[in-house]
C-alpha positions as a printed Julia matrix, in Angstrom:
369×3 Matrix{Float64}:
 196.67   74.74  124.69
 193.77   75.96  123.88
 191.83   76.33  120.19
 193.96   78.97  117.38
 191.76   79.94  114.3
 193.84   79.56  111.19
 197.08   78.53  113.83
 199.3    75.77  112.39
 198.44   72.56  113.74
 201.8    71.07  114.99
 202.47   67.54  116.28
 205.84   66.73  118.58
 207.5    63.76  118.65
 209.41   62.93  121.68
 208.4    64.47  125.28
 212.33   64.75  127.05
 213.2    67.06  129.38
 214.3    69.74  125.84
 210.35   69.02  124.92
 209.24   69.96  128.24
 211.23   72.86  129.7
 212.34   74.35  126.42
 209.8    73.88  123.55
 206.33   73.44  124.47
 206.59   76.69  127.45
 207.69   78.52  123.98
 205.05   77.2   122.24
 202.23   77.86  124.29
 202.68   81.47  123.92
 202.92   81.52  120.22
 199.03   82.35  118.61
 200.54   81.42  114.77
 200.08   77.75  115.98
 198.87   74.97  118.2
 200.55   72.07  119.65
 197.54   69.36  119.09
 199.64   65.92  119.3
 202.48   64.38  121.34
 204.3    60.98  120.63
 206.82   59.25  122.63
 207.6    55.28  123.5
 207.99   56.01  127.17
 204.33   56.25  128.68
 205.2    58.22  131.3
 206.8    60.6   129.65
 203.96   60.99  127.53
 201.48   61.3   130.16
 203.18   64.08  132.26
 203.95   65.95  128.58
 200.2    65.89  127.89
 198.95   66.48  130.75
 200.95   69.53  132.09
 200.39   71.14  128.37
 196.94   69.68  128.17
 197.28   68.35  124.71
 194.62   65.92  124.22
 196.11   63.5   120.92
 198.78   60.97  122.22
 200.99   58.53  120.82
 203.06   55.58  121.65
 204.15   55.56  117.97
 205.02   58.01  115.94
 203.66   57.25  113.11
 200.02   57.19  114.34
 200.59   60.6   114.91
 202.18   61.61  111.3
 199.05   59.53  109.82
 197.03   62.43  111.06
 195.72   64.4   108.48
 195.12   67.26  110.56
 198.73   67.95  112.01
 200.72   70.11  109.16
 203.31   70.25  110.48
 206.35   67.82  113.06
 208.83   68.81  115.69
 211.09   65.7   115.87
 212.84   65.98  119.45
 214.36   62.31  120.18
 217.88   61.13  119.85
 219.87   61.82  116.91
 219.91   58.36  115.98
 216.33   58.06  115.11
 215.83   62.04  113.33
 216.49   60.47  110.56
 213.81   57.89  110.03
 211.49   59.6   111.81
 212.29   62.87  109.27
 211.5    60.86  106.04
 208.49   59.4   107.59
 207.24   62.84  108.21
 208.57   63.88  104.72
 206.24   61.16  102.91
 203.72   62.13  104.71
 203.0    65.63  103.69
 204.33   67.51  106.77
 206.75   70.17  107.43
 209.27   69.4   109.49
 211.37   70.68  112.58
 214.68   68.65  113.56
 216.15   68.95  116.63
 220.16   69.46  116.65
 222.37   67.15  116.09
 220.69   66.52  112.29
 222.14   63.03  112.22
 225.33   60.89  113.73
 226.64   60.18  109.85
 227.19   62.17  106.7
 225.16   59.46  105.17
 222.47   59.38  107.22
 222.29   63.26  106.53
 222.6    63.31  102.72
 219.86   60.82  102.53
 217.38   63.6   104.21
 218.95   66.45  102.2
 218.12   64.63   98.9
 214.61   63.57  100.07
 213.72   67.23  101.14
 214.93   68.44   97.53
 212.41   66.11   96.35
 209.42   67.8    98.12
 208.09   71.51   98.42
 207.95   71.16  102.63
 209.72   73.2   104.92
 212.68   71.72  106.75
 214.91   73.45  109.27
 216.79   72.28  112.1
 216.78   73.6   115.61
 219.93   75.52  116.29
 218.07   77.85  118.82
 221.32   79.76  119.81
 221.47   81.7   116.69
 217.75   83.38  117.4
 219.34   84.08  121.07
 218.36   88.03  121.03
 222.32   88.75  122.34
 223.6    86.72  119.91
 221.94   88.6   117.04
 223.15   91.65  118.37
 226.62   90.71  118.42
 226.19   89.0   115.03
 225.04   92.58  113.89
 227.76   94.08  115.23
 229.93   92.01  113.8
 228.56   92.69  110.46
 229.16   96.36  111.33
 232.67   96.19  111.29
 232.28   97.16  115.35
 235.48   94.74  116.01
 237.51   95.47  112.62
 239.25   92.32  111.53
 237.94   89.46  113.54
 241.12   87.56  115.41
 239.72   84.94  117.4
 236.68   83.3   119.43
 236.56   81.85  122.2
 233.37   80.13  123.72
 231.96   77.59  126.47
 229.59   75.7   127.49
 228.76   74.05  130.36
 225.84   72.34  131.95
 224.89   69.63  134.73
 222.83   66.22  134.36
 222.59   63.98  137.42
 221.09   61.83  135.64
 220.85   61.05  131.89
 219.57   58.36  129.83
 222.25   55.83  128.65
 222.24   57.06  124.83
 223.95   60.15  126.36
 226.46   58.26  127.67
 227.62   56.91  124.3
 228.88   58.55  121.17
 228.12   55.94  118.79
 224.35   57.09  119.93
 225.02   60.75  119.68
 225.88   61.32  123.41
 228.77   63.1   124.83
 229.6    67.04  124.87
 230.87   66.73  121.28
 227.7    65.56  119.79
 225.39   66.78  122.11
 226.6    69.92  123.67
 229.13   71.53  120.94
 227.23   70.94  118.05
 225.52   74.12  119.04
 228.92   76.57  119.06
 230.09   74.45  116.06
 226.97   76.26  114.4
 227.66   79.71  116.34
 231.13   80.12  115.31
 229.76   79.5   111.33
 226.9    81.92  112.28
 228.84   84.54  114.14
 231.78   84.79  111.31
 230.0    83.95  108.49
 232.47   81.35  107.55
 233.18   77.72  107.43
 235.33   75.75  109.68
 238.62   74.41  108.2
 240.23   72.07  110.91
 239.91   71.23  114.7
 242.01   69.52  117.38
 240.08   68.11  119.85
 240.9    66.53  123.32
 237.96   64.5   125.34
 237.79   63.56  128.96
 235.77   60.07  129.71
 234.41   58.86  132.88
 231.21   57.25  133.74
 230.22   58.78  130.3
 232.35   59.12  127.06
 233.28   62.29  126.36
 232.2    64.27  129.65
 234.06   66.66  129.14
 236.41   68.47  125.97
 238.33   71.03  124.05
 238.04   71.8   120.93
 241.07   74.43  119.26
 239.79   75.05  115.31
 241.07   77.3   112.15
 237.95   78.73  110.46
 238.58   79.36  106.59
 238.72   83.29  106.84
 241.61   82.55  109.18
 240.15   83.61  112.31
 241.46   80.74  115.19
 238.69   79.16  117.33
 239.02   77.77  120.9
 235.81   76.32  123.24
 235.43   74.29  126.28
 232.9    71.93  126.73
 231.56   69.33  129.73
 228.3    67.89  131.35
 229.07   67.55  134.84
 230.19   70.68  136.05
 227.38   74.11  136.13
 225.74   75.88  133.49
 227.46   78.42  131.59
 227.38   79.76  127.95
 229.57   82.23  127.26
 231.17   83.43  123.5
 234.08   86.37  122.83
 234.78   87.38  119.74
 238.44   89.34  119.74
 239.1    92.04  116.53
 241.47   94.67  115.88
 239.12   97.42  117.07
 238.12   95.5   120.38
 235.79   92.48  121.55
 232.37   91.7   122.03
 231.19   88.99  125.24
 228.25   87.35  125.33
 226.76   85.96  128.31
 224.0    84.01  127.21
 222.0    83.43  130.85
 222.03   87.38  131.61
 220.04   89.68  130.03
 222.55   92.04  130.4
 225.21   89.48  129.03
 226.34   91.58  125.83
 229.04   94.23  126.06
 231.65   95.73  123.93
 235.22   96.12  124.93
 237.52   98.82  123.28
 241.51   97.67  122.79
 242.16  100.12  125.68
 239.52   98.59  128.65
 240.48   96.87  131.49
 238.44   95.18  133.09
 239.33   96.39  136.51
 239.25   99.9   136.37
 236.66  102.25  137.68
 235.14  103.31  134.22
 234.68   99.92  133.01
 233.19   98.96  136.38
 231.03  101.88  136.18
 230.1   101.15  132.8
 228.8    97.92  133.9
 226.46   99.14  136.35
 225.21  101.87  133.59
 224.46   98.63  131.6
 223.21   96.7   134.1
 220.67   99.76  134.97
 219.97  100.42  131.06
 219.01   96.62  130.69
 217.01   96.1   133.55
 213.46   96.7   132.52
 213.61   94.71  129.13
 215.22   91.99  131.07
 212.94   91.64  133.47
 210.21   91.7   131.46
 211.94   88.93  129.52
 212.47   86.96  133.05
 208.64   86.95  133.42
 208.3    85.1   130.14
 210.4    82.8   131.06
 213.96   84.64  130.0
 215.92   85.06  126.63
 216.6    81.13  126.52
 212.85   80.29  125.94
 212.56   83.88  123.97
 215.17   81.74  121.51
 212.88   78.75  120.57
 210.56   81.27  121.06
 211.92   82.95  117.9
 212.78   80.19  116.11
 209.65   78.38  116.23
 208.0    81.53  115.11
 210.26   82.1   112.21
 209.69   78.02  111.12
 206.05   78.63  111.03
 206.15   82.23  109.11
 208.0    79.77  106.58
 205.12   77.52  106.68
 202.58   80.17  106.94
 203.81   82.5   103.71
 206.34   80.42  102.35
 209.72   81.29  102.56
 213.17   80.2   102.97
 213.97   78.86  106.55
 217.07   79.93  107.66
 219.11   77.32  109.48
 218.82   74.69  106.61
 219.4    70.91  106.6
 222.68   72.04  104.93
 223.86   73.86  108.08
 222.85   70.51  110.17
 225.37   68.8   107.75
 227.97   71.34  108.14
 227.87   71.56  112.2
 227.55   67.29  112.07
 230.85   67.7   110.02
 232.46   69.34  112.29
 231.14   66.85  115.31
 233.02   63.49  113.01
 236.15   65.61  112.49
 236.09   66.79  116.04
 235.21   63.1   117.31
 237.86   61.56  114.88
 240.73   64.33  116.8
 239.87   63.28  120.04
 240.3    59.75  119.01
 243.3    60.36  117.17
 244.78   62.58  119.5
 246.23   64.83  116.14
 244.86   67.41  114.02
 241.5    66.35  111.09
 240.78   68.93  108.52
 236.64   69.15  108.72
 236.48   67.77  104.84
 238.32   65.11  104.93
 236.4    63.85  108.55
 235.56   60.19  108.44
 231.7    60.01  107.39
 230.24   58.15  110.62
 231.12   57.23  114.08
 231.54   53.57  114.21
 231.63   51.89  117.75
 235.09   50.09  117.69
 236.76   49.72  121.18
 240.56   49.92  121.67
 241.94   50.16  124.71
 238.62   51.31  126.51
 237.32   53.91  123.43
 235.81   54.66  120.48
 237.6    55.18  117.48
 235.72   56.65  114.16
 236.41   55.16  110.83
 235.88   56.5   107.37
């Protein structure tokens, strides 16, 4: 990836398909630092990682790589039952840190990071790339703005498709399933987009070949705006949020570079203005969007952007903004979530058990406190 004066020297551990099509193509096109080391147990994985990114330092085990005096800093991008060990490896040794979403699959697991971090002057943030998506900073803005008056509702999904997927996916007690793996991320949004916490969910989970493959998640956010999202893994990619107020709604289409637009209370959707409207937009948008295409689109511009705003921490040290506190928060909201589905009633988000613990009754898994 080629030799950066000054750059940041950064070290990645785990090479899965997120590593590969997501964060290293973002990386490579970022001068503030250089991607000098790779770890993963799979060799193959490894290899291919490498060698398509031509990173010369590999590792079977990760903590060859954190022993590395020369690496300041760790992208940690393996299943969310090892962050955690892997994070206060990286923690005693001296390096700033990176954590993938979900933080952890327990509260405990979670506060045992948060008070080893306190402990230490590194920089920690976890990867919740969806809030550095450019259209969701927009809307965000706008938001801020007062462009929607009183906020009423949101309503979000997303979707995606896996033939195939490694068996901890398959499994919540290892962080798998849409609630852990997929809706973690619009847990975060909705806290991101409102600026407020979420009070209580009720959840309902489909499982087939894989526990929870599908779900939908109904929530009441503490400012009292309601919250409604669909989730699944087997059916096409889509990511999609709309946030209703008083004085109209925002949608954001996260895959189109044109996917932000503003509805007054009066627009319908049908009509010839708002169709011609579209077009104006779609025309307006075009050139930034397809410059953005060329670069590989507005989902790699988003760990794009938060990489670069981790390493400006790093670099002139200053507060991250998607803290190990927000991991917590969004992880809270996973239990409570998980617990509802199980449950099949209502959890308020404090009072969600602590951990998912992998008890089968009548073909599922129940969460305990």
């Amino acid at each position: 990836m080629g030799d950066r004066t000054n750059a940041v020297k950064l070290g990645l551990i785990g090479c899965g398909r997120v590593t590969e099509t997501r964060h290293l193509p973002a990386l490579q096109h970022l001068s503030e630092t250089e991607v000098v080391a790779v770890a993963d147990v799979n060799p193959d994985c490894l290899d291919r990682v490498a060698q398509r990114f031509r990173i010369k330092d590999r590792h079977a085990n990760f903590m060859d790589l954190l022993r590395d005096p020369a690496i300041d800093a760790v992208g940690i991008c393996v299943p969310a039952q090892f962050h955690v060990e892997i994070a206060l490896a990286a923690l005693d040794a001296g390096k700033h840190l990176f954590i993938e979403k979900p933080l952890a699959l327990s509260l405990e697991e979670a506060d045992r990071l948060i008070e080893r971090a306190t402990q230490c002057s590194r920089k920690v943030m976890v990867g919740f790339n969806l809030r550095w998506h450019r259209l969701v900073r927009q809307a965000r803005e706008m938001i801020q703005r007062g462009t929607l008056g009183p906020v009423q509702f949101i309503r979000s999904v997303l979707t995606s498709y896996h033939q195939n997927a490694p068996e901890w996916r398959k499994r919540r007690e290892l962080g798998g399933g849409v609630l852990f793996e997929v809706a973690v991320h619009h847990f975060d949004l909705w806290r991101f987009l409102l600026d407020s916490e979420v009070e209580e969910v009720f959840a309902t989970s489909h499982s087939g070949q894989w526990e929870d493959e599908a779900a939908t998640v109904t929530a009441r956010m503490a400012n009292g705006v309601l919250a409604t999202s669909v989730f699944s893994e087997h059916t096409s990619e889509s990511d999609e949020v709309e946030v209703y107020g008083w004085a109209g709604r925002l949608q954001v289409s996260c895959y189109h570079f044109d996917g932000l637009e503003y509805f007054s209370p009066a627009s319908f959707l049908g009509d010839v203005r708002s169709r011609l409207r579209k077009i104006a937009h779609t025309l307006n948008e075009s050139p930034q969007g397809i410059r953005g295409m060329w670069r590989g689109g507005d989902f790699i511009a988003s760990y794009q952007a938060e990489w670069r705003h981790f390493i400006d921490a790093v670099q002139q040290d200053t507060t991250v903004e998607c803290t190990l506190e927000d991991g917590r928060r969004a992880l809270q909201v996973v239990l409570a979530s998980v617990a509802s589905a199980s449950l099949r009633h209502p959890v308020t988000v404090a009072q969600a058990p602590r951990r998912v613990v992998p008890v089968r009754l009548a073909g599922s898994v129940v969460v305990t406190g």
